[in-house]
N, C-alpha and C positions, 0 to 999 in steps of 0.2 A: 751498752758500753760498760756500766755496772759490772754487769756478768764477766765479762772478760778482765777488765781486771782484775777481779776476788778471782779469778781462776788461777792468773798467772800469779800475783802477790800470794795467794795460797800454794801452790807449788812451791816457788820459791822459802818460802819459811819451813815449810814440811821435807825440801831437800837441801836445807843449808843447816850442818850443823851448830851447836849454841857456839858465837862468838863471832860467826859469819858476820858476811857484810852483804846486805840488801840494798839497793839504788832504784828506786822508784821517779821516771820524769815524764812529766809533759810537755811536749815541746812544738810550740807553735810554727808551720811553715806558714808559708802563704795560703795556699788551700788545700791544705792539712792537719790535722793534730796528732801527732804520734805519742804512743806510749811505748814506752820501754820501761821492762824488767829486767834488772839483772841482778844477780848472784854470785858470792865465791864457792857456793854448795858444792856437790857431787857430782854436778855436769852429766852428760849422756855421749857417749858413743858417739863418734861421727858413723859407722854401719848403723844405730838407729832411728839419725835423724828424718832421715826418709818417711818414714813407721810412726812415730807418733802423734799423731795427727788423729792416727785411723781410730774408729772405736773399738772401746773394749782393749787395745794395745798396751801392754806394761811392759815399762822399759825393762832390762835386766834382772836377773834375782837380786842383787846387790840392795836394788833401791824398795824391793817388794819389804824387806826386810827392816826399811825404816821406817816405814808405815804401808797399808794399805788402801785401797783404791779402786773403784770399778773403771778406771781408762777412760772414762768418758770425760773428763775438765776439756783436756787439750782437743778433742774434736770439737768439743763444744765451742770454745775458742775460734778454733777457723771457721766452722760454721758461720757463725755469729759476723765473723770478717767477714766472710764473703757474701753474706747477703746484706749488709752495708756497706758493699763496694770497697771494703778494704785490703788490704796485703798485710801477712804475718810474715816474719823472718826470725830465723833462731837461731844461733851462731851457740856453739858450747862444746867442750873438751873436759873428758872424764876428769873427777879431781881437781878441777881447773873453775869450773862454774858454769852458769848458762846467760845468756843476753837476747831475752825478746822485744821485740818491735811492731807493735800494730799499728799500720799508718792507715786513717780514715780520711777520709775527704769531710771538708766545713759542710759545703750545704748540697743540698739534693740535687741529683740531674737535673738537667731540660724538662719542663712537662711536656710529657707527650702529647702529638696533635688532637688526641680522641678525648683527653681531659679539659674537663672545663673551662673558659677563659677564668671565669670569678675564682674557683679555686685556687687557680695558678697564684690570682691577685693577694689573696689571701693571705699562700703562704709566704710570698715573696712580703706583704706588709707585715708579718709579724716582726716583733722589735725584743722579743725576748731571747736572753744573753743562751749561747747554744756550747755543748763542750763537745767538740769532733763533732758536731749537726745532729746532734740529740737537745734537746730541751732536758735540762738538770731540775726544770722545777723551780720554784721558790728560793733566791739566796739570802742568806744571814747578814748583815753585815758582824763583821770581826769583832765589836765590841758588844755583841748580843750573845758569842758564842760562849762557853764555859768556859 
């Protein structure tokens, strides 16, 4: 989930110019956690929204010209969604901005019947806090951090 984030919060900075406005949220459904990015940047074409996704794809000359890029973040992005079972959405108009949303699922399928019973046991007993059904690892509390 890492990755996807710093993919899209890295877009977003790299096509918003200085002064822009960035909105980074997380947003709890019931068994969901969405992320969304949006932006007032330089938006993309509705003819390339189709397209970027794919690898290697750069959007427009316009935007080659504000920085450069191997095309790969944004596939890496759906990648990354869809073998965590999630959905991307991007909504954006040239000059306007862009707004993405990767919505994950909390916790893991069904186990399947060829898996383990004790496995299954296991992971359903773990008690460690998860963001979108990832294990974040070890947290801080607020008054440890700098």
């Amino acid at each position: 989930m890492l990755t996807i984030a710093n993919n899209l919060i890295g877009n977003a900075i790299r096509y918003t110019p200085e002064g822009g406005h960035i909105e980074v949220q997380l947003i709890d459904e019931q068994d969901h956690g969405v992320l969304v990015v949006q932006d007032n940047g330089v938006g993309i074409a509705e003819g390339e929204l189709d397209r970027i996704f794919e690898r290697f794809y750069r959007v427009e000359k316009t935007r080659e010209a504000i920085t450069s890029g191997t095309g790969l973040g944004l596939a890496i992005v759906r990648n990354l969604t869809v073998a965590l079972r999630g959905e991307i959405d991007v909504q954006s108009q040239t000059g306007k901005g862009s707004k993405f949303s990767v919505r994950m699922p909390k916790s893991p399928q069904h186990t399947p019947a060829n898996q383990s019973s004790e496995a299954s046991a296991n992971e359903s007993a773990a008690s460690s806090p998860t963001l979108m059904g990832l294990d974040p690892g070890p947290i801080a509390p607020a008054e440890e951090l700098p």
